[in-house]
N, C-alpha and C positions, 0 to 999 in steps of 0.2 A: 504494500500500500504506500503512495507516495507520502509527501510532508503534508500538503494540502488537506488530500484525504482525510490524513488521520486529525487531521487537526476540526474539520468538520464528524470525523464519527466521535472523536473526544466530548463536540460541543452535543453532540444528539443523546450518550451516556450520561449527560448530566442532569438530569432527571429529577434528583433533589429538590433542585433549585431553580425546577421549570414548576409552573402552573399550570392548572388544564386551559384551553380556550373554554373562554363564557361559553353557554349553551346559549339556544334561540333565544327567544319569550317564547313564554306556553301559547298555544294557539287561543287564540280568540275569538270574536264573533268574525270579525272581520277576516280571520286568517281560515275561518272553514269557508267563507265564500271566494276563494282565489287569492285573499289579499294577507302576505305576513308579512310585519312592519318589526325592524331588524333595530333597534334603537343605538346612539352611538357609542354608550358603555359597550353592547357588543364587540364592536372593535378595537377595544382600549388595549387589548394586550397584547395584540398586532403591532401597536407603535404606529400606526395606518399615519401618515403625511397629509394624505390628498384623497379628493372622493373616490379616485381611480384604484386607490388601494384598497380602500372598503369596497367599491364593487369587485371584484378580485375573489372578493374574501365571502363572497355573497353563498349560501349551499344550492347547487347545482345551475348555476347561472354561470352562463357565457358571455362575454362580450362580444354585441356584433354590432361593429362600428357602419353597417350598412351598405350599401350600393353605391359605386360612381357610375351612377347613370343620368341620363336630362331628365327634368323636371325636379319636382318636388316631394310628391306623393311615395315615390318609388324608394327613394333614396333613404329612408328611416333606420336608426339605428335601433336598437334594443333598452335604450336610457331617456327617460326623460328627466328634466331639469324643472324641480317645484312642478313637477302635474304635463311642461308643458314639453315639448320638442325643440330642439335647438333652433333657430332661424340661420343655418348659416348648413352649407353645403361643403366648401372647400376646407373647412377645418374640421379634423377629424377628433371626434368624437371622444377617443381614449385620452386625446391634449384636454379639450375642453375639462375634461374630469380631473385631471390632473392640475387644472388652474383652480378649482377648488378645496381651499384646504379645509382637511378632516376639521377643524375644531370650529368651523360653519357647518358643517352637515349636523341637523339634530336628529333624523331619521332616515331611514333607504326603506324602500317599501318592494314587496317584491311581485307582482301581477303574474298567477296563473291562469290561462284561458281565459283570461277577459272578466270585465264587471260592468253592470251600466253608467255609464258614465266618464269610462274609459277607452281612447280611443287607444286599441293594441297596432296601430301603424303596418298590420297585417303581421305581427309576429304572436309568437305562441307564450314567450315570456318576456314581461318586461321589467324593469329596475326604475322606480321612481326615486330619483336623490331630492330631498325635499331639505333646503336650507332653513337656518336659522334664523332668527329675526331681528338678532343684534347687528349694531352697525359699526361703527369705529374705523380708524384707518388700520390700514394692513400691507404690510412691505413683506415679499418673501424673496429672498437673492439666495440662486443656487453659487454658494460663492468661488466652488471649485467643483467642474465636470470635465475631465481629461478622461481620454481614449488613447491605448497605446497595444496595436500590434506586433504581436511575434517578429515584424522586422523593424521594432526601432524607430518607426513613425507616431508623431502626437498630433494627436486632435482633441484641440480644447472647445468648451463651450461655456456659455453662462447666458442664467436666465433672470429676469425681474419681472416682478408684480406686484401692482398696485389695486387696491379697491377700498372706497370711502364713499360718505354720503357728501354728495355736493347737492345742495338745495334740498329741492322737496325729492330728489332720484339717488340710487346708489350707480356708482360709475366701477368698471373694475379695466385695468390693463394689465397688458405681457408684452415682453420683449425676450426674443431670444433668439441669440446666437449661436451654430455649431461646426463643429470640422465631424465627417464621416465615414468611413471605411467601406470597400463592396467588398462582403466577405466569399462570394461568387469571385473572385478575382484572385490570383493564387501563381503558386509555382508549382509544374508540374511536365510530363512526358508526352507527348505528341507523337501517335500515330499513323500510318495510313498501308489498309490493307487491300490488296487484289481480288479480282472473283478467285483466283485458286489458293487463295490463303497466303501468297506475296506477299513480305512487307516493300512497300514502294517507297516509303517517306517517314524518315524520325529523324525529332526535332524534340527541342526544351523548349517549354513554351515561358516566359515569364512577364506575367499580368500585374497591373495597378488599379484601381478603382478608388478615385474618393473622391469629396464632393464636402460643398460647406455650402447653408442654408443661413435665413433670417426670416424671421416674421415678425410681424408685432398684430396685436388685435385689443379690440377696443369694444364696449359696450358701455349704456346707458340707461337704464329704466328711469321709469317716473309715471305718475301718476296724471292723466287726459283724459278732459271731459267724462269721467267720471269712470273711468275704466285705467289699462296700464299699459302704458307704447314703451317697448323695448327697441334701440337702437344696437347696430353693431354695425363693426367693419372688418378686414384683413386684407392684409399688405401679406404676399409672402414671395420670396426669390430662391432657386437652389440651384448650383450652378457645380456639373459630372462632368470630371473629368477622367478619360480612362485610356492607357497605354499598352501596347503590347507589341512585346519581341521575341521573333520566334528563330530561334537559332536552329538549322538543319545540321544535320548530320548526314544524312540519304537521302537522294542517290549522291548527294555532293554536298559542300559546304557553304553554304550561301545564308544570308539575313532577310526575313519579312517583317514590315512592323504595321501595325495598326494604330488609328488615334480618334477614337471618339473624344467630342465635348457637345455638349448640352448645357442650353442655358434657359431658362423654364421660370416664368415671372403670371403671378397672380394675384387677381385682386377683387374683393368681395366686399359688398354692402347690401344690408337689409333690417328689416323694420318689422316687428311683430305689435298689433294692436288688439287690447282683448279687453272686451268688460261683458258683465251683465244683463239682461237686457229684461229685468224680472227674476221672479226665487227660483224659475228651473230653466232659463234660456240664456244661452250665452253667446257671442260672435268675437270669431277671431279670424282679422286680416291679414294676409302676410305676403309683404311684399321682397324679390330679392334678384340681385344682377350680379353676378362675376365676368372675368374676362378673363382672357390668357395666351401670352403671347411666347410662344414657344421657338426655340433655333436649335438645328443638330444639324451638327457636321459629322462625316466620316471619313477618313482617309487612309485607304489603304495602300501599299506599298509594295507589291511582290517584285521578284527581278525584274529590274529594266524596265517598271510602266509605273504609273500611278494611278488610282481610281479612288473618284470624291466622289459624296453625295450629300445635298443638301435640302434638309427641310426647314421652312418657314411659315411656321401656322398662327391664325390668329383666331381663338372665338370667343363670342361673346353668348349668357344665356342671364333671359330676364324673363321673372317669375311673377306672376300676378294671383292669391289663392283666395277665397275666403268659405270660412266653414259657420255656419249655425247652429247650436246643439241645443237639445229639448229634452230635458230629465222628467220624464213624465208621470214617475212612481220611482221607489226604490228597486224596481221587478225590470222597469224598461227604460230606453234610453234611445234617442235618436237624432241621426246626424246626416245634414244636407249640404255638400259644399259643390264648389269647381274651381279649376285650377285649368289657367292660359299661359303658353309661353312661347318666347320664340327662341330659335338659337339661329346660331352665325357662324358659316365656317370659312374660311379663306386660306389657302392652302399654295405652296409654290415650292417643286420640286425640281431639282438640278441634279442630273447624273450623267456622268465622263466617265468612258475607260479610256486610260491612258490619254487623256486632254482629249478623247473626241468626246463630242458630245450624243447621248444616247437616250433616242426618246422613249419615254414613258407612258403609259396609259395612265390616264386620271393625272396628270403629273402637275396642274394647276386647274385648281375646281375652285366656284362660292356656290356653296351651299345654304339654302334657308329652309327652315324648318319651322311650320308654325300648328300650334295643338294646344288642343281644346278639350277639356275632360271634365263628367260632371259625375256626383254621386251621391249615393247614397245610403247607409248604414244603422242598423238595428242590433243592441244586446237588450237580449230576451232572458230572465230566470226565471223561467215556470217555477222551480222549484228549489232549496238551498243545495242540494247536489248536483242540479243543471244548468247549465250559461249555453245560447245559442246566439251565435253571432253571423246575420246574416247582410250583404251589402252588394251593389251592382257599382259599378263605372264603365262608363261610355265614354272612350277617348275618338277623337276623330283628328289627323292631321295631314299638312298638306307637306310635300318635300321638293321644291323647286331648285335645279343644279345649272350653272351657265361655267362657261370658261372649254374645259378638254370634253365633259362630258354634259348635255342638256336635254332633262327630263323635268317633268313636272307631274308628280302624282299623288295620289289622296290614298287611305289607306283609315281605315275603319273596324275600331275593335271592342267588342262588350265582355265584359270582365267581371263576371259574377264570383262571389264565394259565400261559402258557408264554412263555418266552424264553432262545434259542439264540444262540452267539457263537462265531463262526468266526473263527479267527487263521492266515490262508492262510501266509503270511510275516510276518518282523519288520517292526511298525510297521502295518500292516492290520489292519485289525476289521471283519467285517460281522455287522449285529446286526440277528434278528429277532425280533419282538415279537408274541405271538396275546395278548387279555384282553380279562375285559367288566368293563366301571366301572360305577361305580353314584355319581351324585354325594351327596353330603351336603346333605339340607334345609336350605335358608337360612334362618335365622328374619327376616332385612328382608323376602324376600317375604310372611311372615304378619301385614303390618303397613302402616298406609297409610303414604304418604310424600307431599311436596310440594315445586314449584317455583311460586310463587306468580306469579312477575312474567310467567313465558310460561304463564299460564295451567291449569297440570300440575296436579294431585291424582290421585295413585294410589290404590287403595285394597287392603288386603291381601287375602291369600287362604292362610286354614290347609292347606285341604283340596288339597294339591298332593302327586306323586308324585315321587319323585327321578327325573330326568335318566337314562339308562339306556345303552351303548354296548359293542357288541363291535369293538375298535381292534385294525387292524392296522398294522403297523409295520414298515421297515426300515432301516436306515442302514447309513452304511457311511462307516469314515475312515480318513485315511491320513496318518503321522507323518514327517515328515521333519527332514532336520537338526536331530535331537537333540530342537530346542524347538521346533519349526512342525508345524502341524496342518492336515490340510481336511478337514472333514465334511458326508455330504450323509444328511437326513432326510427318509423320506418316511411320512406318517401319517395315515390313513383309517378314520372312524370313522363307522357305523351307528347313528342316534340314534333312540333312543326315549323318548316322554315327553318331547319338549324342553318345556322351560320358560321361555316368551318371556313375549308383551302379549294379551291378548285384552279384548273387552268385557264388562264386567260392567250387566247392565240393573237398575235398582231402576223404583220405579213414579214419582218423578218427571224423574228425570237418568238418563245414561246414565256411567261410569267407567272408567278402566282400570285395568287387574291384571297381577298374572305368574299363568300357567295354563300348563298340558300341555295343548300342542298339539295333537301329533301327533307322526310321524317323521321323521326326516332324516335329512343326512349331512353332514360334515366332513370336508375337506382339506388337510392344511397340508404345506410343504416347505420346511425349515427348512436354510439353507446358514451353517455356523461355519468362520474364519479364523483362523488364528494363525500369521504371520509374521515370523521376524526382520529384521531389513533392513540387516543387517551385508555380506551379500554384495551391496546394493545401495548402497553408498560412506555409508551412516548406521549408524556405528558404536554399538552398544547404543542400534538405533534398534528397534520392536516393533509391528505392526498388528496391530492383534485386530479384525473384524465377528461381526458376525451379523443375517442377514437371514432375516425368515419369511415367506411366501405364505400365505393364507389362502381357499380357497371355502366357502361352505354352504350349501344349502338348507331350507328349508321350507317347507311351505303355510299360506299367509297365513288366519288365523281369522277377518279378514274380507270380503278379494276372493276367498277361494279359492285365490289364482294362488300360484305359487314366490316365493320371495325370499330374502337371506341371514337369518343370525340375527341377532333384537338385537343391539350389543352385542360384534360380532367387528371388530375391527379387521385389513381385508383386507389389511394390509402393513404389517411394522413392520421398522426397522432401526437399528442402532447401530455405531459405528464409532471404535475407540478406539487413538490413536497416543500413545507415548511415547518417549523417548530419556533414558536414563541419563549423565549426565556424568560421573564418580565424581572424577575431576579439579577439579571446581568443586563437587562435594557438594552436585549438585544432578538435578534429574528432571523436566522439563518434558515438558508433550503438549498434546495435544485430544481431546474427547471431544465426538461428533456423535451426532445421535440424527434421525432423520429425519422425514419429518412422517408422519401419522397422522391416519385419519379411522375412527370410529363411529356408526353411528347404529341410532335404536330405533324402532321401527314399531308404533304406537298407534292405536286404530282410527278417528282422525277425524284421524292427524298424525302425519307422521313427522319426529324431529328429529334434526342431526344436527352432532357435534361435531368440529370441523378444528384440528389442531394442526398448525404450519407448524415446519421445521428448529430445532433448538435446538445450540448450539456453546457448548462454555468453551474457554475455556485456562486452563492453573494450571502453575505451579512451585513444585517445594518442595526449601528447601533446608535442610540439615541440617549445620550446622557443626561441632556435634558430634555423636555417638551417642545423646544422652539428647535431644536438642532437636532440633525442627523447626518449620520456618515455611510455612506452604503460603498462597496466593495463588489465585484462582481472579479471572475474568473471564466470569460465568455470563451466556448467552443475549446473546452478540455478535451475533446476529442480530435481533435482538429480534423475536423468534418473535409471529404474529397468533395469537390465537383467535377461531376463527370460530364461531357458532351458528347455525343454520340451523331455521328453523320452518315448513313447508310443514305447513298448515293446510287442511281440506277443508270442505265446506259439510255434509255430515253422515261418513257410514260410508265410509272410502276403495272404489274401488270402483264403486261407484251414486252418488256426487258428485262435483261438478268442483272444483279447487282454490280455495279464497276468499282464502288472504293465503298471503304471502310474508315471512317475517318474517327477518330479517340483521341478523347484531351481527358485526363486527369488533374486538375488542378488543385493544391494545398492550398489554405488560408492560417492555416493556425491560431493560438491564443489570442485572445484579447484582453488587458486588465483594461477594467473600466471605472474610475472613483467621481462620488458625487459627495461634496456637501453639502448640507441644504441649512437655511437660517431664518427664522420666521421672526420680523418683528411684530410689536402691537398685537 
């Protein structure tokens, strides 16, 4: 066993002078009808910082920071903020949490299957982080956050926040700055094999990946005409830089080198307005616009040529929503809104082999998007052990393209669901799910994109239909001891439209794209843990998993035959232990993430990406209330990435394999220190 190690199994044998974690609260009225409200002594011996830790700590609750897709509606995470949802898009979710520190939160409430009067954002569970009512000023400076990889490079960052009551509103802001590491990025060996198992090509490949970011964000509440208009904004920039050299060895001795940079600038403002309008009717406006101006370069460099490629995207998406709610008994509850938006894409690509220049399909497109969507929604408790939640939306949009490619089409989609929740006894839930999705056009697929070094140029494609699926769903969990949890999901989905790779022919080359396929179907079975491990001699000791299965199918657009989808990762898992000390004012764990494999099926190549087991350790200790020290020990395993290039002689299919292309890449260790300082 290394130093490390023992020095973490030393801190877990000490038991003495651990405490158990608090249990729940005993359940209540409220917690048999879907709702357990988690109070903040709960987490006191966690040493929890920020909401973001108490949700963490939540039994059998996941974080899902939600969807990057257009509009509004879709994009929901799984947390709301005092009751309500975030107004903001491009900041994610797990930040937002993390701007709130633990000794504001007085409650977290946790929503099974729905209640009337709660909008579930179409998920199955939610986390309400419900603030405190004091006000005062509040400074938190992370005063030292350095990053430092196994090769001797430092990325520092630091963070500030502010929030006070100015006037009759509380204001709150963040600043933060950081240097980042791509741990996909590594040193490692470079193959390439023959159809008859020839090696033709070995090389060392050696990669960089890192990148520095800033943001700042801002909010404002206050109380108007007799209701409460929330203000926010975000600024944010992050600017990838990444090198690669690949030293041959076979058939000869020669240099390639590669050079992405990326420079990626966004900006978001919007306004939530909500009051009363009588004892069970309420209206909430919400208005919201981002933009984002994107540049990537690529440059790659094999003997004796050079080959650029450049993207310059600009979009803009402005959201217009508002909802009406009417609690019409404690039994029922009902909500009428709609939601308009439009978006904006502008797009301009450049690609040269060897300084000629080389035309692209779709290679400069504007596209607009404009959609319309109305709805409506019912929870129903016939009875204290049933919640029935039923709702329709009717989206309808139009998609106009001018520039390489010019179309104009309308596209029409009714969106029904249901979903039932059965509370047989205290602590069970079985929850059933009927809905049809409809996904959100991605604007990266109306645009080319590139990987230069393994030979990739994609090219966009406007003229694509959303993803289309009637999902059914069950689950079913079960709560024990207070804070332990077991859930088992099972989720079956009917796909139409999928939206994978297909070939795109021009009259001299042949390219790939993302295009509607055809149909399919999707399988997943998603198993959640959450264990105390008090009754098993580790006192305020906690495992939390979660592991999901994965099937799918499709017909492949150019053998014809079945295969999965691009792009689905058949098995992911993660697995996270801690133990409280409150004796030593301190909280050590591990956090395991398991490996993971994707790959995309292109019509002359499929490739595919292996990500091998990733492990940290960290402790954080907290001598006092206001200050903390955390420590992590990121990727003790020093996780490979693998890529894989199986390459054909023409259309997969009707050709036989020509290369075999293998990169194993190292990342190794990372120490990562944070300390943190709360004033006020």
């Amino acid at each position: 066993m290394t130093p490390v190690l023992s020095l973490f199994a030393a801190l877990a044998a000490a038991s003495p002078q651990a405490a158990p974690l608090p249990t729940a609260p005993a359940p209540t009225a409220a917690a048999t009808q879907g709702i357990t409200s988690y109070p903040a002594s709960f987490f006191a011996a966690s040493g929890a910082n920020t909401a973001a830790d108490m949700v963490s700590r939540l039994p059998g609750f996941q974080l899902d920071s939600g969807d990057s897709v257009r509009g509004f509606e879709g994009a929901a995470g799984n947390v709301l903020i005092d009751g309500a949802r975030p107004t903001s898009k491009t900041d994610n979710l797990d930040e937002i949490l993390r701007r709130i520190p633990a000794n504001r939160v007085d409650h977290i409430e946790v929503i099974r299957g729905g209640a009337p009067g709660i909008d579930m954002q179409g998920k199955s569970i939610l986390a309400n982080v419900v603030r405190s009512k004091s006000g005062g000023l509040q400074v938190v400076t992370a005063i030292a956050n350095d990053s430092v990889p196994h090769d001797g490079r430092d990325g520092w960052g630091a963070r500030l926040e502010v929030s006070d009551r100015i006037g009759p509103g509380a204001f709150e802001s963040a600043a933060r700055y950081g240097q980042y590491f791509d741990d996909a990025a590594g040193y490692g060996p470079h193959t390439q094999i023959g159809p008859a198992g020839n090696r033709l090509q070995t090389s060392n490949v050696d990669t960089h990946g890192s990148g520095h970011q800033w943001v700042v964000t801002s909010a404002y509440e206050l109380p108007v005409l007799g209701g409460a208009l929330r203000l926010n904004g975000r600024i944010f920039e992050d600017y990838y830089d990444y090198n690669e050299l690949n030293w041959f060895t076979q058939p000869s001795r020669y240099l390639q080198s590669d050079h992405d940079s990326q420079d990626d600038r966004q900006s978001e403002a919007g306004a939530r307005y909500s009051r009363a309008l009588g004892e069970r009717t309420t209206l909430e406006l919400i208005g919201l616009r981002q933009t984002e101006d994107l540049n990537f370069v690529s440059e790659f460099r094999p003997v004796g040529e050079i080959d650029r490629f450049q993207l310059v995207k600009q979009t803009e998406e402005s959201i217009g929503r508002g909802v009406l709610k009417y609690r019409a008994s404690d039994k029922l509850s009902l909500e009428l809104g709609g939601e308009s938006a439009l978006n904006v894409l502008d797009s301009h690509t450049r690609y040269a082999a060897n300084n000629v220049p080389v035309a692209l399909p779709a290679a400069n497109v504007h596209v607009e998007e404009t959609r319309g969507e109305g709805f409506a929604k019912a929870v129903w408790r016939p009875l204290p052990e049933w919640t029935i939640e039923g709702g329709l939306r009717y989206e309808t949009s139009e998609v106009t393209s001018t520039g390489d490619v010019t179309l104009d089409k309308r596209l029409h989609f009714a969106k029904p669901r249901l979903f039932v929740t059965w509370a047989p006894r205290e602590g069970t839930q079985v929850r059933l799910r009927y809905e049809r999705t409809v996904s959100q056009l991605n604007f990266d697929d109306f645009v080319a994109s590139s990987s230069l070094n393994t030979g990739v140029v994609t090219t966009g494609n406007p003229d694509l239909n959303p993803q289309q699926a009637w999902v059914s769903e069950i689950a079913i969990e079960q709560r024990f001891w207070r804070d332990g949890s077991v859930g088992l999901t099972y989720t079956h989905s009917e796909l139409t439209d999928v939206i994978d790779r297909a070939p795109v022919f021009t009259k001299t080359s042949v390219y790939d794209a993302p295009a509607n396929i055809g149909d399919g179907t999707k399988d997943e079975i998603k198993l959640g843990l959450t264990l105390p491990l008090s009754k098993f001699g580790v006192p305020g000791g906690r495992l939390q998993g979660e592991s999901t299965w994965r099937q799918s199918a499709v017909t492949d657009p150019t053998t014809h035959q079945s295969r999965e989808i691009s792009g689905l990762k058949p098995l992911s898992l993660e697995v996270h232990f801690s133990q409280d000390l409150p004796a030593w004012k301190t909280t050590w764990g591990v956090d395991l993430y398991g490996p993971q494999r994707k790959s995309y099926y292109r019509f002359n190549e499929i490739s595919t990406d292996k990500y091998e087991t990733y492990v940290t350790l960290f402790a954080e200790w907290k001598p006092q209330p206001d200050t903390a020290l955390r420590v992590e020990l990121n990727n003790i395993t020093s996780r490979d990435y693998i890529h894989i290039l199986t390459d054909y002689a023409g259309p997969r299919g009707a050709n036989p394999v020509s290369t075999i292309d293998a990169r194993h890449l190292n990342f190794g260790p990372l120490i990562h220190i944070r300390l943190r300082k709360t004033f006020g």
